[in-house]
KEDOMI-463570 format. One record per atom (N, C-alpha, C, O, CB): residue in three letters; x, y, z; residue number from 0; atom name. Coordinates in steps of 0.2 Angstrom, whole numbers, plus 5000, padded with zeros to 4 digits. Atoms other than C-alpha are relative to their C-alpha. Glycine has a CB too. Example, Ala and Ser with C-alpha at 12.3 -4.5 7.8 and 13.67 -1.06 7.14 Angstrom:
2
<node residu="ALA" east="5004" north="4994" up="5000" num="0" atome="N"/>
<node residu="ALA" east="5062" north="4978" up="5039" num="0" atome="CA"/>
<node residu="ALA" east="5004" north="5006" up="5000" num="0" atome="C"/>
<node residu="ALA" east="5009" north="5005" up="5003" num="0" atome="O"/>
<node residu="ALA" east="4995" north="5000" up="5006" num="0" atome="CB"/>
<node residu="SER" east="4996" north="4994" up="4999" num="1" atome="N"/>
<node residu="SER" east="5068" north="4995" up="5036" num="1" atome="CA"/>
<node residu="SER" east="4996" north="5005" up="5003" num="1" atome="C"/>
<node residu="SER" east="4999" north="5011" up="5004" num="1" atome="O"/>
<node residu="SER" east="5002" north="5002" up="4993" num="1" atome="CB"/>
! end
This chain:
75
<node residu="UNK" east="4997" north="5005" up="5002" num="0" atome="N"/>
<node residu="UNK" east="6255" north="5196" up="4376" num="0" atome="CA"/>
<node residu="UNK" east="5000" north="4999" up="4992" num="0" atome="C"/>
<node residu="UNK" east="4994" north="4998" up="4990" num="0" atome="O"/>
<node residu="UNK" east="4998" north="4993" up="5003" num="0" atome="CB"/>
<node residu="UNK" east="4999" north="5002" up="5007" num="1" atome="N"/>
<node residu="UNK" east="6261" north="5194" up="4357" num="1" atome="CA"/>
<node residu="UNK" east="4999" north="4994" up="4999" num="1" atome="C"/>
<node residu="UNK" east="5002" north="4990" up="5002" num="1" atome="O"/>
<node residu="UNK" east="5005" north="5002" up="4998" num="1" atome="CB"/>
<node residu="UNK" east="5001" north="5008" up="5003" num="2" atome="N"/>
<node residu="UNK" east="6253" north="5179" up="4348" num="2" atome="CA"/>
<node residu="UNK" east="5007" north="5000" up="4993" num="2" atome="C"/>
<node residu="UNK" east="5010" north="4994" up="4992" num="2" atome="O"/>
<node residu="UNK" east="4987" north="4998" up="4995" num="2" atome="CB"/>
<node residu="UNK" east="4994" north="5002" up="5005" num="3" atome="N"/>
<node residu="UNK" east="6268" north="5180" up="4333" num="3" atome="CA"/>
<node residu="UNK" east="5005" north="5006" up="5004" num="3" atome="C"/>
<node residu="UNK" east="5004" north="5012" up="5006" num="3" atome="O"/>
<node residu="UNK" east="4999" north="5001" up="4989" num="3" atome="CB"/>
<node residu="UNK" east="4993" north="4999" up="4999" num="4" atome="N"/>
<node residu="UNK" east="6285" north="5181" up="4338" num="4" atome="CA"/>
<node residu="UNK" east="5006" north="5003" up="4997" num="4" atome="C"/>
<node residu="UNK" east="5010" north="5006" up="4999" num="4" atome="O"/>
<node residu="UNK" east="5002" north="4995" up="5001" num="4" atome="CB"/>
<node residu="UNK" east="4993" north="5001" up="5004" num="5" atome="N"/>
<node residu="UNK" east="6296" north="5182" up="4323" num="5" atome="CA"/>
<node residu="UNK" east="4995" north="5004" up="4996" num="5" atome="C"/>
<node residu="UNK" east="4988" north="5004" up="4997" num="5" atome="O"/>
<node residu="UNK" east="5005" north="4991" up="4997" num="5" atome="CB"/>
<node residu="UNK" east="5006" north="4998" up="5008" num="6" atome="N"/>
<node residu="UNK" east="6289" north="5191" up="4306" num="6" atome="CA"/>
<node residu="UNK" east="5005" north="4996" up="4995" num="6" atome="C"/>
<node residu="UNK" east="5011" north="4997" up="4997" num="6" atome="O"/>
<node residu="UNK" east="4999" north="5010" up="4998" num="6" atome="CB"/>
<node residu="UNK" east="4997" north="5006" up="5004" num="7" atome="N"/>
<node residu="UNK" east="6295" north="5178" up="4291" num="7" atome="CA"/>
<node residu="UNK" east="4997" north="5006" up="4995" num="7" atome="C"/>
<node residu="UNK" east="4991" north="5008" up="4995" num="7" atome="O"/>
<node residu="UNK" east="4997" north="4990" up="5001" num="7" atome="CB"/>
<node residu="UNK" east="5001" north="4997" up="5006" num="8" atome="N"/>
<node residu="UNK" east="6297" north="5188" up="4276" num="8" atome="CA"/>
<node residu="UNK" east="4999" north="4996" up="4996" num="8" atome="C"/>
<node residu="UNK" east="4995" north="4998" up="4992" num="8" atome="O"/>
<node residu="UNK" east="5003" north="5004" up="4998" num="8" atome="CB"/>
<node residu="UNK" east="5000" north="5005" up="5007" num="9" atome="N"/>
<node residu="UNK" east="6299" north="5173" up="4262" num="9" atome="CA"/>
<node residu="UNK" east="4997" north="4994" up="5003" num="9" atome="C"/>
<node residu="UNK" east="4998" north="4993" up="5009" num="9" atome="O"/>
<node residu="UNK" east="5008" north="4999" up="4996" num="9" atome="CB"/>
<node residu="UNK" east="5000" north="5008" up="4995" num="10" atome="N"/>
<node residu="UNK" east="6292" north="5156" up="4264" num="10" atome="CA"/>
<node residu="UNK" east="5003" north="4996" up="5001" num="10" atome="C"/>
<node residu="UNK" east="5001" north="4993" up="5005" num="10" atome="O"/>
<node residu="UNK" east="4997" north="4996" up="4999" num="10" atome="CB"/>
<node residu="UNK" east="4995" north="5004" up="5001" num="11" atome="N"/>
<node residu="UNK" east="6307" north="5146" up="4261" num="11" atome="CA"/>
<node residu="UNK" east="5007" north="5003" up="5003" num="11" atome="C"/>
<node residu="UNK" east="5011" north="5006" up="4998" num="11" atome="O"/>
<node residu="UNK" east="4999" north="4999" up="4992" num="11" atome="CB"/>
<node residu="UNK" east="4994" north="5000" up="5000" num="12" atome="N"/>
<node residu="UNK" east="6322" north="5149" up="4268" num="12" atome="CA"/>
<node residu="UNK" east="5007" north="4996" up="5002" num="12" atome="C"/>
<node residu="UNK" east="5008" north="4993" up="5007" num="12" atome="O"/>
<node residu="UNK" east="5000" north="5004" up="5002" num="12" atome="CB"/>
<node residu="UNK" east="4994" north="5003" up="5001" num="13" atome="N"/>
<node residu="UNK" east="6340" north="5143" up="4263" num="13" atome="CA"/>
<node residu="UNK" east="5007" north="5002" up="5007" num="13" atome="C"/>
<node residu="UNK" east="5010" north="5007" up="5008" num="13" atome="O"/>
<node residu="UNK" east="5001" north="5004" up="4993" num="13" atome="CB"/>
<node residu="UNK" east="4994" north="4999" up="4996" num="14" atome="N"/>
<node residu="UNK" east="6355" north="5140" up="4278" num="14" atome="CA"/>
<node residu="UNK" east="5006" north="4998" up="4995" num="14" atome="C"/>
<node residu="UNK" east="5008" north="4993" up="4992" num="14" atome="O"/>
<node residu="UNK" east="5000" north="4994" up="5007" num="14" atome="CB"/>
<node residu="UNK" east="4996" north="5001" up="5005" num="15" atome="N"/>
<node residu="UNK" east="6368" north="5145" up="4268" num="15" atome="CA"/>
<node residu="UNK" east="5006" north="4996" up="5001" num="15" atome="C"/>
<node residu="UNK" east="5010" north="4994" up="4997" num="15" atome="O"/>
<node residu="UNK" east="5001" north="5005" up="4998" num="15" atome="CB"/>
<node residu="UNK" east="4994" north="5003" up="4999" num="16" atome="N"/>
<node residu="UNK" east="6381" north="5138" up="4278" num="16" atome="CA"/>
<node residu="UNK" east="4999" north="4991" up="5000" num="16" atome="C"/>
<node residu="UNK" east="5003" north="4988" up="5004" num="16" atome="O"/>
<node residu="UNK" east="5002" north="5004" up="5007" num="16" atome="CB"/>
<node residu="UNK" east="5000" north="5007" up="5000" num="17" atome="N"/>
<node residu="UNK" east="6376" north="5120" up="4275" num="17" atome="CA"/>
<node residu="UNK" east="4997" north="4999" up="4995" num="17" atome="C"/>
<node residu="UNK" east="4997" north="4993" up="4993" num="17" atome="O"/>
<node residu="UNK" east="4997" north="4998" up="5005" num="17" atome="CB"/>
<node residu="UNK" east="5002" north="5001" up="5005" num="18" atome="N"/>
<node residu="UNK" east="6368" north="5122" up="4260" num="18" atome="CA"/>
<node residu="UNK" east="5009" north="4997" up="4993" num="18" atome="C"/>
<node residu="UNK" east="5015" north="4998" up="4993" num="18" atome="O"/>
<node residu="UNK" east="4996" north="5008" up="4999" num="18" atome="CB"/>
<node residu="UNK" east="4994" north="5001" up="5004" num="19" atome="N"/>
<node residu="UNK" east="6379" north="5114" up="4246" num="19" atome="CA"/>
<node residu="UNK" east="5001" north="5002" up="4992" num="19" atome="C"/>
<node residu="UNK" east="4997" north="5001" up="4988" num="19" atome="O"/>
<node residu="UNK" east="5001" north="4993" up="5000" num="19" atome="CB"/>
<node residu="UNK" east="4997" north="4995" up="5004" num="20" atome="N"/>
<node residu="UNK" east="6388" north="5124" up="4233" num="20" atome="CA"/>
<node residu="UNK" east="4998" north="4996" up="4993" num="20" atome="C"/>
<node residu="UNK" east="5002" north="4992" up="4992" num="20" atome="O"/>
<node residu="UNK" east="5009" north="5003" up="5001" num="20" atome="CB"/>
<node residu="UNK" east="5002" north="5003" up="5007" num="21" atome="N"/>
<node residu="UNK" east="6379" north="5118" up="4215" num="21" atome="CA"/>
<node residu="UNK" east="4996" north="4996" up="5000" num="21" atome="C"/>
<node residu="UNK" east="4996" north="4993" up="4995" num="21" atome="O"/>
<node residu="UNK" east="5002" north="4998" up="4997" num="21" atome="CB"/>
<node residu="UNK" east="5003" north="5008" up="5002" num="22" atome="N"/>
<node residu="UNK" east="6368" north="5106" up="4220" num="22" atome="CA"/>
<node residu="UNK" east="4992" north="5005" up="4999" num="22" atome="C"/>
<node residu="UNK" east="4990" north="5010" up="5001" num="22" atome="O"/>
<node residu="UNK" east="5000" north="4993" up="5010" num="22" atome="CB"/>
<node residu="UNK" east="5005" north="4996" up="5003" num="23" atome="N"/>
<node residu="UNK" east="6351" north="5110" up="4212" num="23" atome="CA"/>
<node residu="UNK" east="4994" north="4993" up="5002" num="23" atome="C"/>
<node residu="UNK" east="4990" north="4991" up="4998" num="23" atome="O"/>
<node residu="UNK" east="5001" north="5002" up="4990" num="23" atome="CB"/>
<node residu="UNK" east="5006" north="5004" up="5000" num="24" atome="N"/>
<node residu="UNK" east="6339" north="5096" up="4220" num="24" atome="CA"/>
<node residu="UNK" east="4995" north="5004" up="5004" num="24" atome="C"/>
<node residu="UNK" east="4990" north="5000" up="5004" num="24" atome="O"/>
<node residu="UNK" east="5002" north="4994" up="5003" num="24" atome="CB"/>
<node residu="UNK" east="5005" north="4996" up="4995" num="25" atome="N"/>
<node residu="UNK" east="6327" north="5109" up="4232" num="25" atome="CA"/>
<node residu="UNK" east="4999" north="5003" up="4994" num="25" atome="C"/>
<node residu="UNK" east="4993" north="5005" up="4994" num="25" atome="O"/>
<node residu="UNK" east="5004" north="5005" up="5009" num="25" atome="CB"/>
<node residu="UNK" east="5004" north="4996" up="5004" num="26" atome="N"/>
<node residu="UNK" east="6326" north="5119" up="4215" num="26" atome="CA"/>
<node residu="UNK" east="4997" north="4995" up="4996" num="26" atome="C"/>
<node residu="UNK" east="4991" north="4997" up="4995" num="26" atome="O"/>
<node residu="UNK" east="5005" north="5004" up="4996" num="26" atome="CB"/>
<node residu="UNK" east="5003" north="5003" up="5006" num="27" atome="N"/>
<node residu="UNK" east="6322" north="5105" up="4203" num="27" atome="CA"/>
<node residu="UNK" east="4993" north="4996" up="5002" num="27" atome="C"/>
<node residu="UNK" east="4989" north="4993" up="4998" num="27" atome="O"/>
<node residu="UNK" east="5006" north="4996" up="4996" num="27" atome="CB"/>
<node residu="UNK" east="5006" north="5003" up="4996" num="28" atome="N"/>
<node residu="UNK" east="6309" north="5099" up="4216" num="28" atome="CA"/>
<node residu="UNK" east="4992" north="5004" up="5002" num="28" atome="C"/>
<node residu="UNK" east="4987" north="5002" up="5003" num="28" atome="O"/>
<node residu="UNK" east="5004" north="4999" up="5007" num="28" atome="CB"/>
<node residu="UNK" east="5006" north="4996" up="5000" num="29" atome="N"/>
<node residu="UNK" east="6298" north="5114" up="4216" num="29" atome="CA"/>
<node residu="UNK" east="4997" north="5001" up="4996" num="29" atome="C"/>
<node residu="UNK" east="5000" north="5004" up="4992" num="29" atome="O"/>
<node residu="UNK" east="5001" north="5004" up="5003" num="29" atome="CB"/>
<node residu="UNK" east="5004" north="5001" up="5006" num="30" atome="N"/>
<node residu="UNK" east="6284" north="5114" up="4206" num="30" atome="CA"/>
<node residu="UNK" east="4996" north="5007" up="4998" num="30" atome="C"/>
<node residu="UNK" east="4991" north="5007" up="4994" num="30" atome="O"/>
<node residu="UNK" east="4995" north="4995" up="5001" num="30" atome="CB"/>
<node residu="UNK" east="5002" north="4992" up="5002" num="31" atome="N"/>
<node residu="UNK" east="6282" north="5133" up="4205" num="31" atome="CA"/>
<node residu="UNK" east="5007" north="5006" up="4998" num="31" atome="C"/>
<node residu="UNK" east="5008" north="5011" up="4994" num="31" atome="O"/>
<node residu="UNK" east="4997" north="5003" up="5009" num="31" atome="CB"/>
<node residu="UNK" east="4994" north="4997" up="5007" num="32" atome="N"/>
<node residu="UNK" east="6300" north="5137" up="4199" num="32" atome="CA"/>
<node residu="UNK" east="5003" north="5005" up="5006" num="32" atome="C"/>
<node residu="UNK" east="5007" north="5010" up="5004" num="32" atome="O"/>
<node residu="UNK" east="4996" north="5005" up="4991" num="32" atome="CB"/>
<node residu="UNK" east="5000" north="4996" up="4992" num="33" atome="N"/>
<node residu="UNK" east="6302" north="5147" up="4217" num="33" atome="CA"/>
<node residu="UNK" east="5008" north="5001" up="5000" num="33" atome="C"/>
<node residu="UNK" east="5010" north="5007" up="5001" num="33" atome="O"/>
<node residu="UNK" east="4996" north="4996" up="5008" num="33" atome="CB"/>
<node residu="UNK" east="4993" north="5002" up="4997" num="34" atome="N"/>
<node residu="UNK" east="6321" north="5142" up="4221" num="34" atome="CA"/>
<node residu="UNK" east="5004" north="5000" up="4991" num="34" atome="C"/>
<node residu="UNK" east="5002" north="4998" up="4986" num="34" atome="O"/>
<node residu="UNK" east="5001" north="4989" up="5004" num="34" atome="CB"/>
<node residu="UNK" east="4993" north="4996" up="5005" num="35" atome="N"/>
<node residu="UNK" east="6336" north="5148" up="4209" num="35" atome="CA"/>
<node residu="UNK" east="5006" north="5000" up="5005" num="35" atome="C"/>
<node residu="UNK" east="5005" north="5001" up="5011" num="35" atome="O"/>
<node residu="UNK" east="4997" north="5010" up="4998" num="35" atome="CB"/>
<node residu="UNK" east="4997" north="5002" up="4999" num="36" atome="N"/>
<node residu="UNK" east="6352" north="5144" up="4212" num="36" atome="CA"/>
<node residu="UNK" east="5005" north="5007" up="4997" num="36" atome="C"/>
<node residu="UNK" east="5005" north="5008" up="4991" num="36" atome="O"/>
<node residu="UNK" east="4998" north="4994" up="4998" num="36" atome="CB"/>
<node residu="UNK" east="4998" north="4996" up="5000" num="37" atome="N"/>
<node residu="UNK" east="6364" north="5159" up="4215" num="37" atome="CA"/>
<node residu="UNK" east="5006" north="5001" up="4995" num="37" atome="C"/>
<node residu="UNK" east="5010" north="4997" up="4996" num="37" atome="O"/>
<node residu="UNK" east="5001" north="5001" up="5006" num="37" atome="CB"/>
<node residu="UNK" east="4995" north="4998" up="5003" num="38" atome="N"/>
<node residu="UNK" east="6377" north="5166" up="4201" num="38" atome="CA"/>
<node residu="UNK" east="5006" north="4999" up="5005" num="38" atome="C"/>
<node residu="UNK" east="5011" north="4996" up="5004" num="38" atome="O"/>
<node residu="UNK" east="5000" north="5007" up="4997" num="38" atome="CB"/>
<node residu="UNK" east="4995" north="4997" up="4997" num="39" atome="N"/>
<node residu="UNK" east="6387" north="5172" up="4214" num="39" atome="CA"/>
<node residu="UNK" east="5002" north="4995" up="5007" num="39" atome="C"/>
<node residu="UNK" east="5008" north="4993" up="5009" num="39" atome="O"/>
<node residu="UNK" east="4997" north="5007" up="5000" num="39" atome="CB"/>
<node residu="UNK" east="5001" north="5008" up="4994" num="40" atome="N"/>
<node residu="UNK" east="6385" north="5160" up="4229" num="40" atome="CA"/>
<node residu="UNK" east="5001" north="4993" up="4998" num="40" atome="C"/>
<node residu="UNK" east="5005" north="4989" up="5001" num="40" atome="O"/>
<node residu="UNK" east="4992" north="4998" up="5003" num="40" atome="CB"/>
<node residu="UNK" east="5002" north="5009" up="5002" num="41" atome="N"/>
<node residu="UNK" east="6379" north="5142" up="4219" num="41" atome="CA"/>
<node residu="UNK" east="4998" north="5000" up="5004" num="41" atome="C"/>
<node residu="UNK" east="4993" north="4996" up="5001" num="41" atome="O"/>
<node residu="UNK" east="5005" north="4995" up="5001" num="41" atome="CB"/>
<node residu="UNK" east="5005" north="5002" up="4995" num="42" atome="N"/>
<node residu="UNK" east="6369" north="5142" up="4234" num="42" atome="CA"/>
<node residu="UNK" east="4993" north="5004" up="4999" num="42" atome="C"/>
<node residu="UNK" east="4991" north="5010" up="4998" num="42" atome="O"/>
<node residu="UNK" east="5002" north="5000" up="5007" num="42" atome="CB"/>
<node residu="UNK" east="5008" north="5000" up="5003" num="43" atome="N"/>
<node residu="UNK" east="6350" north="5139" up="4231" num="43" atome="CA"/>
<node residu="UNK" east="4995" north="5008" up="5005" num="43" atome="C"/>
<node residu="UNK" east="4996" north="5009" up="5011" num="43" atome="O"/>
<node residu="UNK" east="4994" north="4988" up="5002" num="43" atome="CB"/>
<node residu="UNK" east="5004" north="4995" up="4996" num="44" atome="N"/>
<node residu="UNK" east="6338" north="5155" up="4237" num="44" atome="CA"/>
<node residu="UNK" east="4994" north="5002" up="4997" num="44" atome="C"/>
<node residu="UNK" east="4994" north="5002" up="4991" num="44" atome="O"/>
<node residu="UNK" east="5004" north="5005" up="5002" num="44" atome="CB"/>
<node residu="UNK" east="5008" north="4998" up="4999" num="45" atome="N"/>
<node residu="UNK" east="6321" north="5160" up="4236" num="45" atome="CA"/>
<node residu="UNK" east="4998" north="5007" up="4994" num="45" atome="C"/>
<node residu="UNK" east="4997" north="5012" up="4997" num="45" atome="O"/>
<node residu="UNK" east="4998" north="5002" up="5009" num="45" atome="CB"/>
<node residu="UNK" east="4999" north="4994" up="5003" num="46" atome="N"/>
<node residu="UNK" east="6319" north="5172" up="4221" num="46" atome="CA"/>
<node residu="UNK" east="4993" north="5001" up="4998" num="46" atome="C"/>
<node residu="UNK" east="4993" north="5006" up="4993" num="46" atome="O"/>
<node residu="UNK" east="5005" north="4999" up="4994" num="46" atome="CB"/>
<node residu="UNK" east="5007" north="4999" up="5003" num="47" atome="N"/>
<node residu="UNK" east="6301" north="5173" up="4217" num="47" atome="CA"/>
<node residu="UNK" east="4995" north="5000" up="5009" num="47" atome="C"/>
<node residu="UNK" east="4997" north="4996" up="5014" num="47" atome="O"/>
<node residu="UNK" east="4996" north="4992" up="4993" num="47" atome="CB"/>
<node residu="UNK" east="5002" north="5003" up="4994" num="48" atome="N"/>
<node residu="UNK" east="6288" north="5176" up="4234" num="48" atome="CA"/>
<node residu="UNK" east="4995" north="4999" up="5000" num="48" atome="C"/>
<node residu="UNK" east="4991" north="5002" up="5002" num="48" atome="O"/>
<node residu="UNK" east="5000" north="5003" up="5006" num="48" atome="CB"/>
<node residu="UNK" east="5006" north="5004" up="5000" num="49" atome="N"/>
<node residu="UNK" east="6277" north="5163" up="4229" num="49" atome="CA"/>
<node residu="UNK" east="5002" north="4995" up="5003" num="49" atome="C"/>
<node residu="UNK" east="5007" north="4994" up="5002" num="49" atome="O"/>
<node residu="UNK" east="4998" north="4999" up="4994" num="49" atome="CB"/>
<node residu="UNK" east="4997" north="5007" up="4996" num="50" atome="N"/>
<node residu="UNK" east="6276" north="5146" up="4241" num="50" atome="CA"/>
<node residu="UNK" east="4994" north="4998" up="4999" num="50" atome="C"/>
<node residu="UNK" east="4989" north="5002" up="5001" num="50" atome="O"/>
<node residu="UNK" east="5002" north="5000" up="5008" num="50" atome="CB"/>
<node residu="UNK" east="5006" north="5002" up="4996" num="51" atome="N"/>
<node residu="UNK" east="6261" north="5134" up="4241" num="51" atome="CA"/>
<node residu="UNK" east="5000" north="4994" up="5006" num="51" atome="C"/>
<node residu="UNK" east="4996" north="4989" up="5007" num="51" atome="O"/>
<node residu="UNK" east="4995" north="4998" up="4994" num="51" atome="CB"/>
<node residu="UNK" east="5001" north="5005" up="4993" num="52" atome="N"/>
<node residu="UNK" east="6269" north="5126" up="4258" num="52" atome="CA"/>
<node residu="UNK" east="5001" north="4991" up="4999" num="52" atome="C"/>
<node residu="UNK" east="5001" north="4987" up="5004" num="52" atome="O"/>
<node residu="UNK" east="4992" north="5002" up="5003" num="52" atome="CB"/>
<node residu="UNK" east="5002" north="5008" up="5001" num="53" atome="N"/>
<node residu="UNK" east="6269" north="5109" up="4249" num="53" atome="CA"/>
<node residu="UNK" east="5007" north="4996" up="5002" num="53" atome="C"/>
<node residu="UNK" east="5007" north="4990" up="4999" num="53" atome="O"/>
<node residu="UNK" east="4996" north="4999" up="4992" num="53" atome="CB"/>
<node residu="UNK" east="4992" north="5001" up="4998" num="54" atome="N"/>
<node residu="UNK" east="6287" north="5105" up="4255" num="54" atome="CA"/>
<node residu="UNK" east="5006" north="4993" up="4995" num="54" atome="C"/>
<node residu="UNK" east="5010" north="4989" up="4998" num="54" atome="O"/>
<node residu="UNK" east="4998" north="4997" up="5008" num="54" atome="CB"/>
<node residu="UNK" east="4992" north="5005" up="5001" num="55" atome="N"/>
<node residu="UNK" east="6298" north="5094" up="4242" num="55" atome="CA"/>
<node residu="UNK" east="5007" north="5001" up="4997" num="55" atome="C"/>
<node residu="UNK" east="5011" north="4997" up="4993" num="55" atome="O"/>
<node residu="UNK" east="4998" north="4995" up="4996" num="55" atome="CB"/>
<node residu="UNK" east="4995" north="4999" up="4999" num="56" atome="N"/>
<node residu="UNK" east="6310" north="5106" up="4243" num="56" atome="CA"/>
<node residu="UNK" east="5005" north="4996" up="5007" num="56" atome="C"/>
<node residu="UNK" east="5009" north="4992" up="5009" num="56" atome="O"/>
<node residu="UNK" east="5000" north="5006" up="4998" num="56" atome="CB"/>
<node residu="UNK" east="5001" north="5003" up="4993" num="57" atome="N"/>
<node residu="UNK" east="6312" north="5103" up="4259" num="57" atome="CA"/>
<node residu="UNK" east="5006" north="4992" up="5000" num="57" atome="C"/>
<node residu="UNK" east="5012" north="4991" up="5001" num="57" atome="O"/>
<node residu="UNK" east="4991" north="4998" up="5002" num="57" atome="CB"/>
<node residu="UNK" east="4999" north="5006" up="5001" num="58" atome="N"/>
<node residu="UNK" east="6312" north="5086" up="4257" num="58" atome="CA"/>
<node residu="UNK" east="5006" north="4996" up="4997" num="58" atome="C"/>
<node residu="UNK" east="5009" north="4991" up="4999" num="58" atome="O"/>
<node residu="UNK" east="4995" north="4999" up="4996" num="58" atome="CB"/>
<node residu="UNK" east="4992" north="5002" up="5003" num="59" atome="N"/>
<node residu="UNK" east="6327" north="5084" up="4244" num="59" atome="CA"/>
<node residu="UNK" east="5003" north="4998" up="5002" num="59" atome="C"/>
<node residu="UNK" east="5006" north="4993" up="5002" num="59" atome="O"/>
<node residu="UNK" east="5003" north="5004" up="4997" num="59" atome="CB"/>
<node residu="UNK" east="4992" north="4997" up="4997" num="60" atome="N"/>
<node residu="UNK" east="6339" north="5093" up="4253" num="60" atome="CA"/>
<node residu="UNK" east="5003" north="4994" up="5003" num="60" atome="C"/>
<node residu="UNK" east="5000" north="4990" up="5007" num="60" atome="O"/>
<node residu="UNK" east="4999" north="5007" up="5008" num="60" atome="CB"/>
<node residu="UNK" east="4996" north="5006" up="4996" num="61" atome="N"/>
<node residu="UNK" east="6351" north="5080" up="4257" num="61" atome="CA"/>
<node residu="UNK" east="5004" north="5004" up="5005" num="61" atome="C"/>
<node residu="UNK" east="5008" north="5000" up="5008" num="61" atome="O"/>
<node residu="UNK" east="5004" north="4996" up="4996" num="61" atome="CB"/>
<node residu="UNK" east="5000" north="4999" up="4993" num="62" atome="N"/>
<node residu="UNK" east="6356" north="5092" up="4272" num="62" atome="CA"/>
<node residu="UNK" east="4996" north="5004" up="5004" num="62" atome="C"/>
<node residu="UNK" east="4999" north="5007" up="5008" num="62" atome="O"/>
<node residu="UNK" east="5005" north="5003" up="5001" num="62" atome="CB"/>
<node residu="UNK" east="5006" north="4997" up="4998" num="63" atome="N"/>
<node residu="UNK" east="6341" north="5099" up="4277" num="63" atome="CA"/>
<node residu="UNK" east="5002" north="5009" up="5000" num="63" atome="C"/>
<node residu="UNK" east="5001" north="5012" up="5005" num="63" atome="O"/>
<node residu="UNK" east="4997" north="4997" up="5006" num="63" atome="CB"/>
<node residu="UNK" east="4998" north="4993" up="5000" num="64" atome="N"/>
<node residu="UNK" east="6348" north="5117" up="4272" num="64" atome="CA"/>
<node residu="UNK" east="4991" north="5004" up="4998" num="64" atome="C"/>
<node residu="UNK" east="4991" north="5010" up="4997" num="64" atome="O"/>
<node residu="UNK" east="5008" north="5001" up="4995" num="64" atome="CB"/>
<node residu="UNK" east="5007" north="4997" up="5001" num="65" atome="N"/>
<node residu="UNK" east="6330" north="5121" up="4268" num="65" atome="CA"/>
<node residu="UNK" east="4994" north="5000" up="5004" num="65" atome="C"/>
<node residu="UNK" east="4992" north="4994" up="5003" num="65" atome="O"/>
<node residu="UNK" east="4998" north="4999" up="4995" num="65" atome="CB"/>
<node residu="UNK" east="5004" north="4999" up="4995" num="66" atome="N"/>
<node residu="UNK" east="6316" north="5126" up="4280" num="66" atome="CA"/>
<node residu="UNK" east="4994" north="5006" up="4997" num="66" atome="C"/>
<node residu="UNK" east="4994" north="5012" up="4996" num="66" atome="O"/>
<node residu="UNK" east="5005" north="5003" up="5006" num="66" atome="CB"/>
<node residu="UNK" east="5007" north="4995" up="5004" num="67" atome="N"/>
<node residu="UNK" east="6297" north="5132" up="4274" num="67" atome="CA"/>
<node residu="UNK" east="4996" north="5002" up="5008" num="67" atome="C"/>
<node residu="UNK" east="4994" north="4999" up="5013" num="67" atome="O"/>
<node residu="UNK" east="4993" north="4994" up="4993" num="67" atome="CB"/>
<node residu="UNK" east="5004" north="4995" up="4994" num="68" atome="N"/>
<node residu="UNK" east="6291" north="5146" up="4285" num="68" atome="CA"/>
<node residu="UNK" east="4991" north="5001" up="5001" num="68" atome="C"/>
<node residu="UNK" east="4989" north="5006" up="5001" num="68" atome="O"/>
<node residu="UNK" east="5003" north="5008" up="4997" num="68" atome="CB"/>
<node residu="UNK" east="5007" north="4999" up="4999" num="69" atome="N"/>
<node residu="UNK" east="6271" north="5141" up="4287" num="69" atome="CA"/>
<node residu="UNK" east="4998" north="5006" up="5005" num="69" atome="C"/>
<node residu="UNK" east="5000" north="5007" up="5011" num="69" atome="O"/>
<node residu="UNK" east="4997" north="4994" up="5002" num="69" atome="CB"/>
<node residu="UNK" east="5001" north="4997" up="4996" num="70" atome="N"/>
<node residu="UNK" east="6262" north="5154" up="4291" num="70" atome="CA"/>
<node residu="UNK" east="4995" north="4998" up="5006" num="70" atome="C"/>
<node residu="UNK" east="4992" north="4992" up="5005" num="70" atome="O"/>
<node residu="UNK" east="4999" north="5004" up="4996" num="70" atome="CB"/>
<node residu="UNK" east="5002" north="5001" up="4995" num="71" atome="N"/>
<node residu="UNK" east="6253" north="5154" up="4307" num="71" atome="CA"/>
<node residu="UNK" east="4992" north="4996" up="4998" num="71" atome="C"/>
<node residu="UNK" east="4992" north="4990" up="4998" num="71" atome="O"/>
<node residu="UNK" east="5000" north="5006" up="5005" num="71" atome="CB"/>
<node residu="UNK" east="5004" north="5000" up="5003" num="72" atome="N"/>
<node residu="UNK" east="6236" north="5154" up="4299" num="72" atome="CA"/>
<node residu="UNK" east="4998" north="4994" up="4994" num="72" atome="C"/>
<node residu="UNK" east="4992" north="4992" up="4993" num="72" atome="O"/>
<node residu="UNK" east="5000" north="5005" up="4999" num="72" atome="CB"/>
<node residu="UNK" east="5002" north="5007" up="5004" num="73" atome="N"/>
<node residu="UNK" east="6238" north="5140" up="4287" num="73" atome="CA"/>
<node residu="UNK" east="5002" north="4993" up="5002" num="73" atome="C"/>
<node residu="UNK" east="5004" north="4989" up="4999" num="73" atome="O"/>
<node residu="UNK" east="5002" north="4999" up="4993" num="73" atome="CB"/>
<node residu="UNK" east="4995" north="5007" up="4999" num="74" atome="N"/>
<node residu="UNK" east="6246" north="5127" up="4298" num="74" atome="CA"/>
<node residu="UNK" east="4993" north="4994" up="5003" num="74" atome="C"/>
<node residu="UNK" east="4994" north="4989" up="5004" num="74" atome="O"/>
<node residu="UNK" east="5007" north="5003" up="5009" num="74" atome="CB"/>
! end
């Protein structure tokens, strides 16, 4: 019986299909500079894989297009 299911490569990740095209509140919320905001999309994504889990990107999102991947071990 496998105890993890899934393997989570980044901590943070962006639903891009609900994410909204320029909005910069999940970036300007994070206090590690983590979230960048795509040339090419406008939509926000995870460009450094640094997280310390503390969630107010999260938080921002006014569509909750953002979801922090804890790992099993620090929950």
């Amino acid at each position: 019986m496998a105890l993890i299911d899934q393997r989570v490569e980044v901590p943070v990740t962006i639903d891009e299909s609900v994410c909204i095209d320029g909005c910069t509140l999940c970036v300007e919320a994070c206090p590690l500079d983590s979230l960048a905001i795509s040339d090419e999309t406008g939509k926000a994504y995870m460009h450094v894989d640094e997280c310390w889990y503390c969630g107010p990107c999260a938080a921002r999102c006014p569509v909750d297009a953002v979801t922090i991947n804890i790992p099993y071990l620090l929950r």
